[in-house]
N, CA, C and O of each residue as an XYZ file, in Angstrom:
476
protein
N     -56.291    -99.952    -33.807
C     -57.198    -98.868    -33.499
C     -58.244    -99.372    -32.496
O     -58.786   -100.399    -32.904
N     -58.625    -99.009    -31.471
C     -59.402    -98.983    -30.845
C     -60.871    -98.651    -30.956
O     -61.226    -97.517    -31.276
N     -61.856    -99.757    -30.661
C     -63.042    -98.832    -30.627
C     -64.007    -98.597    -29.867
O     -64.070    -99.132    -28.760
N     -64.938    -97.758    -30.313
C     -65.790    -97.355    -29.519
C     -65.860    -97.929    -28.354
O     -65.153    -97.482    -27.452
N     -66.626    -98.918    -28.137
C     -66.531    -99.258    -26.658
C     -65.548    -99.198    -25.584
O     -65.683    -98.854    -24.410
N     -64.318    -99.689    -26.366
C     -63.226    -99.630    -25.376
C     -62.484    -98.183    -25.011
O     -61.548    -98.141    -24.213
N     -63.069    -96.860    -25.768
C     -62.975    -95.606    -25.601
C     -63.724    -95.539    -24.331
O     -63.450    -95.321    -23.151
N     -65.017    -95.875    -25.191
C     -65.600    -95.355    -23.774
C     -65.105    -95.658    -22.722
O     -64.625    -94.817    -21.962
N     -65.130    -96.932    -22.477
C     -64.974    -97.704    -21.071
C     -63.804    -97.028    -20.806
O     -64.123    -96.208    -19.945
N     -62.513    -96.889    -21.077
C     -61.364    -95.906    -20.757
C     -61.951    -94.659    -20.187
O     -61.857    -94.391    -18.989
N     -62.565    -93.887    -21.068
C     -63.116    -92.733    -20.748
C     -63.890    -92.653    -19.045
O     -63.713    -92.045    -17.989
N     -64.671    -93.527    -19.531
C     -65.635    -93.821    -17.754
C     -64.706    -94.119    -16.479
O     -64.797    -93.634    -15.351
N     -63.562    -95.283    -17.099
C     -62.568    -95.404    -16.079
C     -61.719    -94.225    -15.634
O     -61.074    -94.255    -14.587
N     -61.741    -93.118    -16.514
C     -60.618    -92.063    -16.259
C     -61.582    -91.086    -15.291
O     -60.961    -90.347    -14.527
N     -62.486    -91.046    -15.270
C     -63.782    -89.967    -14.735
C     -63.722    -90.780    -13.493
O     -63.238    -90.239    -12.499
N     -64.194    -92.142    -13.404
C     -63.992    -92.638    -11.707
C     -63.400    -92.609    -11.029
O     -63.832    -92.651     -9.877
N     -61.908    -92.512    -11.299
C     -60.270    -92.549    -11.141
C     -60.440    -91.038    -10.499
O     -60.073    -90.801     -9.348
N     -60.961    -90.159    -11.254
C     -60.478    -88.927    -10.926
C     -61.518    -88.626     -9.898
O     -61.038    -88.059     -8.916
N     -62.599    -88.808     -9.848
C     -64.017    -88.599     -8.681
C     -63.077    -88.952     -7.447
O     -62.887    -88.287     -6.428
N     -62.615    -90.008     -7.765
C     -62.664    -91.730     -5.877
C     -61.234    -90.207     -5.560
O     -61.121    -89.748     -4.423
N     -60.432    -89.724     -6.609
C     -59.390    -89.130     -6.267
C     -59.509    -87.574     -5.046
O     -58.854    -87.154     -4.092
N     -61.078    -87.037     -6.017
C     -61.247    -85.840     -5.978
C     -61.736    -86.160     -4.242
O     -61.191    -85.564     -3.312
N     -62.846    -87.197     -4.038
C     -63.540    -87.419     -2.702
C     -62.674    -87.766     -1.829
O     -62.848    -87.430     -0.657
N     -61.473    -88.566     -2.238
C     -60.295    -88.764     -0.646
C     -59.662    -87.728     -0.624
O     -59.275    -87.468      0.515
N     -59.175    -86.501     -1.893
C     -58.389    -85.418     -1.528
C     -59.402    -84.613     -0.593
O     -58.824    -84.018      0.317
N     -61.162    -84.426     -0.629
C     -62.311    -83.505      0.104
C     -62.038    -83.894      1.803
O     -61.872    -83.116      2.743
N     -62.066    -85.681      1.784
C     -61.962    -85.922      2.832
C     -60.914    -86.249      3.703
O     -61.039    -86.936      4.717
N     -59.887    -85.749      3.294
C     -58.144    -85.479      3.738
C     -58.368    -84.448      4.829
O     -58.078    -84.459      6.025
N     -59.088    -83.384      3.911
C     -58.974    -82.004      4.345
C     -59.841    -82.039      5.500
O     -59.568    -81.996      6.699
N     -60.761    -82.113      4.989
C     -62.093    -82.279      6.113
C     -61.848    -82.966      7.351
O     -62.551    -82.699      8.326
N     -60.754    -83.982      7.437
C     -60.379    -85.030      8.802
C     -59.192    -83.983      9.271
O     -58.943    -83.974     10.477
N     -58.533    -83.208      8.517
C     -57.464    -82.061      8.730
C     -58.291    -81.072      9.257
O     -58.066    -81.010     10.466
N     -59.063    -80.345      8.950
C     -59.890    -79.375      9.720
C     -60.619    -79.964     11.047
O     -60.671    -79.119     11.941
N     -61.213    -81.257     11.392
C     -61.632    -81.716     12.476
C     -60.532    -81.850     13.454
O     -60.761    -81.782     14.662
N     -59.018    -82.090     12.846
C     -58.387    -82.116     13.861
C     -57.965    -81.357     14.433
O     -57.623    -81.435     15.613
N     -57.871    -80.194     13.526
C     -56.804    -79.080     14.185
C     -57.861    -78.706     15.278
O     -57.471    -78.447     16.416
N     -59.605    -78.661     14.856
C     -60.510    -77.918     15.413
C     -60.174    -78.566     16.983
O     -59.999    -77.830     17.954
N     -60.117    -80.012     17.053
C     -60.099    -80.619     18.281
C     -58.758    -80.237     19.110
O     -58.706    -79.930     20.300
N     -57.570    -80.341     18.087
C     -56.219    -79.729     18.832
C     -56.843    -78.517     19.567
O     -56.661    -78.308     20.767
N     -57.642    -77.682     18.702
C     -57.565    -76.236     19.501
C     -58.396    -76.375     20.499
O     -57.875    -76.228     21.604
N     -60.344    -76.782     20.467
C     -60.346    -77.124     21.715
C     -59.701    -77.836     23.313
O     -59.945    -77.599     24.496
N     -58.786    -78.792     22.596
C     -58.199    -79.386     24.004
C     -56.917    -78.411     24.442
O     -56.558    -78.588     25.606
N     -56.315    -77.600     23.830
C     -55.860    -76.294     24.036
C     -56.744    -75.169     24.726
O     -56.245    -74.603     25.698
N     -58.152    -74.756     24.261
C     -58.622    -73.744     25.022
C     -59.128    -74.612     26.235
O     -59.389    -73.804     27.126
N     -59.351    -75.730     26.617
C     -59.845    -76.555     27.557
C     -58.997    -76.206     29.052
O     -59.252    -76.099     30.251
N     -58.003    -76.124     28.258
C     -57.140    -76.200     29.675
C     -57.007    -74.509     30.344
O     -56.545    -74.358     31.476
N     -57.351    -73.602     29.712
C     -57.697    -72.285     30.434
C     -59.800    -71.998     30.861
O     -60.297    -70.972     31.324
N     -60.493    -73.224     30.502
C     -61.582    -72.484     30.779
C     -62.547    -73.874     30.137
O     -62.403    -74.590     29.146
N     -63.725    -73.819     31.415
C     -64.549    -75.076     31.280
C     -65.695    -74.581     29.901
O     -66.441    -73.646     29.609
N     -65.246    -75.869     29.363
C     -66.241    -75.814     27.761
C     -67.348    -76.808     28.157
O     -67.169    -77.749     28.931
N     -68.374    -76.542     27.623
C     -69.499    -77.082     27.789
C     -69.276    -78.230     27.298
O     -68.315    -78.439     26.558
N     -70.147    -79.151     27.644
C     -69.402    -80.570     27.286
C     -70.726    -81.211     26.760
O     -70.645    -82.420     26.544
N     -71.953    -80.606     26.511
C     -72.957    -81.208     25.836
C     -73.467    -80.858     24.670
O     -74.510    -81.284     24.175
N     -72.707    -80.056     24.216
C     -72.975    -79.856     22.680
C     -71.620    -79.496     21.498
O     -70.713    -78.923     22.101
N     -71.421    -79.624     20.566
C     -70.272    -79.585     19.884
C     -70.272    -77.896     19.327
O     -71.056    -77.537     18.448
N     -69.436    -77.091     19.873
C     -69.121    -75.616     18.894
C     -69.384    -75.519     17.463
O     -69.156    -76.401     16.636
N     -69.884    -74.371     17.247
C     -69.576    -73.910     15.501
C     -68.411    -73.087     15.549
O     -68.571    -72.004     16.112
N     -67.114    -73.377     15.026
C     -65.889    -72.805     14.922
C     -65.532    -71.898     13.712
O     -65.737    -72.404     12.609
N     -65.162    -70.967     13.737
C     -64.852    -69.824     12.526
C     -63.546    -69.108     12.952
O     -63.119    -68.978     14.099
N     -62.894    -68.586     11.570
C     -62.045    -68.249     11.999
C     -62.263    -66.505     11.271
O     -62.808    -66.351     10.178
N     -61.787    -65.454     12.018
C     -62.112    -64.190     11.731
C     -61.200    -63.380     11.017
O     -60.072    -63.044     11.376
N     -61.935    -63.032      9.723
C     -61.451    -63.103      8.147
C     -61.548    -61.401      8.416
O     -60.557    -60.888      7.895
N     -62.314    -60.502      8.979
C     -62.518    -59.226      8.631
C     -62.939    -58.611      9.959
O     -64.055    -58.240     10.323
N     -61.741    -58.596     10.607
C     -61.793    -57.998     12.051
C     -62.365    -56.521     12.190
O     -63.131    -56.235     13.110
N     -61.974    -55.627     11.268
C     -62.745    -54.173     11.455
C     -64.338    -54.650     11.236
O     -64.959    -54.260     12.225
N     -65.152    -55.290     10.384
C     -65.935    -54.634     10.006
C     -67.080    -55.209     11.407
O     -68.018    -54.513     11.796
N     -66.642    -56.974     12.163
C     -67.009    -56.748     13.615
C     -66.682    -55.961     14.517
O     -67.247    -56.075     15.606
N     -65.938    -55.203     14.372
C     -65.038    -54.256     15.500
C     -65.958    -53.344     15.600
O     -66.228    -52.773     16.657
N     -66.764    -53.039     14.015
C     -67.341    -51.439     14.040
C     -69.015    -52.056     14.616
O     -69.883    -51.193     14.746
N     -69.365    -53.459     14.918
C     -70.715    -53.986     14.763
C     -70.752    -54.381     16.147
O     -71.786    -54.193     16.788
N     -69.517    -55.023     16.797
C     -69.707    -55.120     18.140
C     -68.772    -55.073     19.060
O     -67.937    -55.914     18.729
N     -68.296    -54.312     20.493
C     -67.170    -54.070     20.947
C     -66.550    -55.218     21.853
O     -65.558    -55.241     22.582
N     -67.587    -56.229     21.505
C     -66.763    -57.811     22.063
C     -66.031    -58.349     20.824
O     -65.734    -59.543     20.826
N     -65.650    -57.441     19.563
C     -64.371    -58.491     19.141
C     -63.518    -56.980     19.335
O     -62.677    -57.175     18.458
N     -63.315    -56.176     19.664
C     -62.766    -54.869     20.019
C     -60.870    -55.245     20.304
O     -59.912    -54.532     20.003
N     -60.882    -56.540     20.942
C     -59.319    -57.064     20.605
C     -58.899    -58.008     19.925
O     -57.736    -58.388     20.060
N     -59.839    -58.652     18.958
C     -59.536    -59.583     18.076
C     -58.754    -58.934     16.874
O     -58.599    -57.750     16.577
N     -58.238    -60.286     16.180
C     -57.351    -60.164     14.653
C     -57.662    -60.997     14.196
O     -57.987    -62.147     14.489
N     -57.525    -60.131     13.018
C     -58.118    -61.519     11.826
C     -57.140    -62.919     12.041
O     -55.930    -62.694     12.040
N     -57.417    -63.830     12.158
C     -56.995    -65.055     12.283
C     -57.245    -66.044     13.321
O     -57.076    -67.262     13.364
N     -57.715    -65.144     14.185
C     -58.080    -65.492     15.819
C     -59.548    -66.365     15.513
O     -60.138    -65.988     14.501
N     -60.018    -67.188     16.080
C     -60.869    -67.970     16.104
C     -61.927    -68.440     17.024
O     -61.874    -69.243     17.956
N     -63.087    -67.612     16.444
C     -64.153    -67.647     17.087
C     -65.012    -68.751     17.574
O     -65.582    -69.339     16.656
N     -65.265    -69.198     18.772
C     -65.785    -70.683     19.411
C     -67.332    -70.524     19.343
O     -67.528    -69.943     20.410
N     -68.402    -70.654     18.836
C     -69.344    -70.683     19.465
C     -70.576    -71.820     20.106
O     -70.959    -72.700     19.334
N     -71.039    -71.775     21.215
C     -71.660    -72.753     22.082
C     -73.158    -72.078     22.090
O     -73.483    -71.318     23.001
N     -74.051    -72.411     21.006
C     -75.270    -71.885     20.992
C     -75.906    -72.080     22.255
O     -76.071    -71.363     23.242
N     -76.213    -73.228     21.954
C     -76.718    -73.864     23.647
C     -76.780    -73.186     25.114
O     -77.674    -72.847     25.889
N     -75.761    -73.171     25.099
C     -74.730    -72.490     26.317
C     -74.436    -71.055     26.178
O     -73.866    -70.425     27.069
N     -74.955    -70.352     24.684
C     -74.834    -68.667     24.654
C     -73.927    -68.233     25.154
O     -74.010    -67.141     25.716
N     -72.660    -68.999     25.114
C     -71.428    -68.483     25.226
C     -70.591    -68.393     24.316
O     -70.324    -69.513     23.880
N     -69.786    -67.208     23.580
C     -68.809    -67.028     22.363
C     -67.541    -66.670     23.415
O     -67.428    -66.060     24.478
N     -66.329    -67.674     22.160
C     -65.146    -67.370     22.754
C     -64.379    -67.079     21.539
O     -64.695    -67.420     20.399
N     -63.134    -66.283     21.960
C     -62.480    -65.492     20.710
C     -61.125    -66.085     21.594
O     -60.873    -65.948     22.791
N     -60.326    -66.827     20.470
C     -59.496    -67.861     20.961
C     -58.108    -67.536     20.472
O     -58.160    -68.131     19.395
N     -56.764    -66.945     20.519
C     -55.665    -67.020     19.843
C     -54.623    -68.207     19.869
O     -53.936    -68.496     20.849
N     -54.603    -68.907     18.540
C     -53.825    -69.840     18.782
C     -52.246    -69.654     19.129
O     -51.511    -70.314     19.864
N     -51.959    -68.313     18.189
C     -50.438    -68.217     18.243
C     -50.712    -67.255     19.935
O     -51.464    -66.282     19.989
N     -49.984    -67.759     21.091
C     -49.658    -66.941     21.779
C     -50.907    -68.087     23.268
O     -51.031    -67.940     24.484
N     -51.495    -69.022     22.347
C     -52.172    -69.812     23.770
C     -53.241    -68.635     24.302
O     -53.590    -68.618     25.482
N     -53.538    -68.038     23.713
C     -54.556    -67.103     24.758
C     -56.193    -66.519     24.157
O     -56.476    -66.342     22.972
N     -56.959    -66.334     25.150
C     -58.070    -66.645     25.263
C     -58.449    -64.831     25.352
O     -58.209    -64.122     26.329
N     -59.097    -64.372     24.034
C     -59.257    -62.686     23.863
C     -60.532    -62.275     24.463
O     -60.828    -61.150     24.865
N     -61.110    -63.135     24.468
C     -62.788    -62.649     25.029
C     -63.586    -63.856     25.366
O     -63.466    -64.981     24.882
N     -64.156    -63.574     25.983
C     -65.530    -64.595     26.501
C     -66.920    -63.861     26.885
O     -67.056    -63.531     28.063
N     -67.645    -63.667     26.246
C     -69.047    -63.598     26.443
C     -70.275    -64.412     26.491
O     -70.295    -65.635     26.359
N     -71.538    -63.475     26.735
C     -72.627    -64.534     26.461
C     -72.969    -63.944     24.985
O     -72.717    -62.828     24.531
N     -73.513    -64.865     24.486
C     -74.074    -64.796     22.855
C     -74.612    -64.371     22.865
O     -75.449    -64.550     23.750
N     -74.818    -63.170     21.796
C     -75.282    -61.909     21.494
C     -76.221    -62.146     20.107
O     -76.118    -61.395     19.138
N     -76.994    -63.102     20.139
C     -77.561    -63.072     18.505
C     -78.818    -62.265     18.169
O     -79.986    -62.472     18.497
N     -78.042    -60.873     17.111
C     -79.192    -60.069     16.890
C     -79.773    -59.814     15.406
O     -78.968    -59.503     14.529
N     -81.008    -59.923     15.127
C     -81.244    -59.977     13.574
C     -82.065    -58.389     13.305
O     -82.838    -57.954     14.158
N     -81.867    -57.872     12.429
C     -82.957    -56.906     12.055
C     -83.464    -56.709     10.669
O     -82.783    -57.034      9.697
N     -84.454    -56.267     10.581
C     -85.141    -56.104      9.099
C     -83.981    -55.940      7.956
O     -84.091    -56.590      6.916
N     -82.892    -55.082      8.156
C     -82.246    -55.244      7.254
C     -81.586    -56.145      6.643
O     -81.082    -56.114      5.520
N     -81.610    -57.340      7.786
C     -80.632    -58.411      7.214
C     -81.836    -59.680      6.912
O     -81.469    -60.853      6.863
N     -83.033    -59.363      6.754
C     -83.959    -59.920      5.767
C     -84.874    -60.612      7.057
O     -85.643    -61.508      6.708
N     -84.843    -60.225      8.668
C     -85.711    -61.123      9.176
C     -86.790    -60.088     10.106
O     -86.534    -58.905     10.331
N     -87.873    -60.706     10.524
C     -88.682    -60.001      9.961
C     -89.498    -60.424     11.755
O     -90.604    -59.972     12.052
């Protein structure tokens, strides 16, 4: 029979085991999302000069009507298509991977109003 201590210590070992497991499966993904992000920039690179001094916030567009009805620069997007944005540079790009092509390019449009809590 085993005791106490050596429960525990099992116990503690099974919890570390599973953490070190849980943090390389977080950061699998996370080096998987940086890459594809970079695949796709060096893909949109080659139709159109990207600013080269600041790094994009990248999204991908989950609910194409309800921008469609908010602004008529995603007016040819689909959900899946992937939005580039270059604060800096106030330029948004709406990017399709399947098909290589580039749906929109504007300047950044960032608008807040009382309703959405700013003041």
């Amino acid at each position: 029979m085993l005791k106490k201590p050596a429960i525990v210590f099992v116990i503690v070992l099974l919890i570390a085991v599973a953490a070190c497991l849980g943090w390389q499966n977080w950061q699998l993904k996370h080096n998987d999302i940086e890459a594809q992000n970079r695949q796709m920039l060096k893909a949109l690179s080659t139709h159109l000069l990207l600013p080269q001094d600041e790094d994009p916030t990248i999204a991908i567009i989950k609910d194409v009507d309800t921008l469609k009805s908010r602004q008529a620069f995603f007016n040819d997007a689909r959900n899946g298509d992937q939005l580039v944005i270059y604060a800096e540079a106030s330029k948004a790009i709406i990017y399709r991977e399947e098909g290589d092509l580039i749906i929109n390019v504007g300047p950044l449009n960032l608008t807040t109003t009382e309703a959405d809590g700013a003041q």
